[in-house]
N, C-alpha and C positions, 0 to 999 in steps of 0.2 A: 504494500500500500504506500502511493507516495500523498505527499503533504503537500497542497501549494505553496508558495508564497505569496504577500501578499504587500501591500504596503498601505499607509495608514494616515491621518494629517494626524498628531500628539496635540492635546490640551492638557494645559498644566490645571491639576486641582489638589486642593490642599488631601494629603496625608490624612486618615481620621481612621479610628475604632470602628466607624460603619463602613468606611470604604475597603478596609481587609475585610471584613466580612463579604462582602458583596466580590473582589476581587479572589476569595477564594472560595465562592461560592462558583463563580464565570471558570476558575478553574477546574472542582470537581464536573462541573457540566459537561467541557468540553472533554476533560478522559474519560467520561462514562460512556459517551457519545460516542467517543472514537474507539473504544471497547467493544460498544453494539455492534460497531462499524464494521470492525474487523471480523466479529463472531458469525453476522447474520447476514452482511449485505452483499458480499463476494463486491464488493467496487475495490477498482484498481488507486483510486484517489479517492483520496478526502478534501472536501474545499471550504478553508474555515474563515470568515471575514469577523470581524472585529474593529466596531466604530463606535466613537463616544463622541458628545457633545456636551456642555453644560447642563444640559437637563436629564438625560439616559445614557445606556450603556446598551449597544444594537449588539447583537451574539451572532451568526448563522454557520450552522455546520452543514454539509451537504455531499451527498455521495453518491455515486452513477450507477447503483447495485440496483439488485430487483426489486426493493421497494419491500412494504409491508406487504403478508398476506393478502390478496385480495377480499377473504371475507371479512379480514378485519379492515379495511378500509370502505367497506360496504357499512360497515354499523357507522351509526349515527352517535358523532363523538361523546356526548354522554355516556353510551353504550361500551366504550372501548376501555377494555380492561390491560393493563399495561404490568410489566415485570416488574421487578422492586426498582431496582435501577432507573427506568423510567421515571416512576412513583416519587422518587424521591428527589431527583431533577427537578419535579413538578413542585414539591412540597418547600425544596428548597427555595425555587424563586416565588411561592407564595409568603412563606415566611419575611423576603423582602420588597412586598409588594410589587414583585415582578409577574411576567406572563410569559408561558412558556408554548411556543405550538409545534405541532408536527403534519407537514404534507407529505404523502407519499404516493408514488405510480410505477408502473412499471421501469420507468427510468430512472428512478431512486428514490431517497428521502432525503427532507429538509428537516432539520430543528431550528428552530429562529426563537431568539431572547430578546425580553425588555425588560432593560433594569433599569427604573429611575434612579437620579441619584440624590445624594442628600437629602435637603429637604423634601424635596420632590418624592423620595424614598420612602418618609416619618408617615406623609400625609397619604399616600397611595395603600400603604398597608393598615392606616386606622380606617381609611373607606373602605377598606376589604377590596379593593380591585385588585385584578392577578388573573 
């Protein structure tokens, strides 16, 4: 499996106790991701973008394998029952008022993150969005 690269524009933001959380949160994501990747989707590459602005943290992981089951992409997402792994991705960015999705076809799957950040972060998970 190869890794693309990628490149990035950098904004500087201050260092904080929620932002390691959140950044080793964007961590466990991506190796669990790249875990599934490897275990279930036969793709030759992984292709992982990574973009921040002052207000969120954009994640997307993506891979050219055969995608989820087709019956499990027949259920209607409520419906869809996911591994711990998954589960816990999901739970993870609920815990920081983030939202976590997955596309998948026969040409692959997408994971795609939204982590607000800071403030934007306190206020997103007292409304319960995610």
């Amino acid at each position: 499996m190869s890794v693309l690269a990628f490149t990035s524009k950098s904004i500087c933001l201050p260092i904080s106790d929620a932002w390691r959380a959140q950044e080793l949160t964007l961590f466990r994501i991506v190796q669990e991701a790249l875990a599934n990747l490897h275990r279930h989707s036969g793709s030759p590459v992984a292709i992982i973008r990574l973009e921040r602005d002052t207000a969120e943290v954009r994640l997307a992981i993506e891979d050219r394998g055969c995608g989820l089951p087709a019956q499990f992409r027949r259920r209607k997402k409520a419906e869809r029952r996911f591994g711990m792994g998954m589960l816990s991705m999901r739970e993870r960015m609920e815990q920081l008022g983030g939202r976590l999705e997955i596309a998948s076809s026969d040409a692959g799957t997408k994971l795609s993150v939204r982590l607000p950040l800071g403030v934007n972060a306190a206020a997103s998970a007292r409304a319960g969005k995610g």
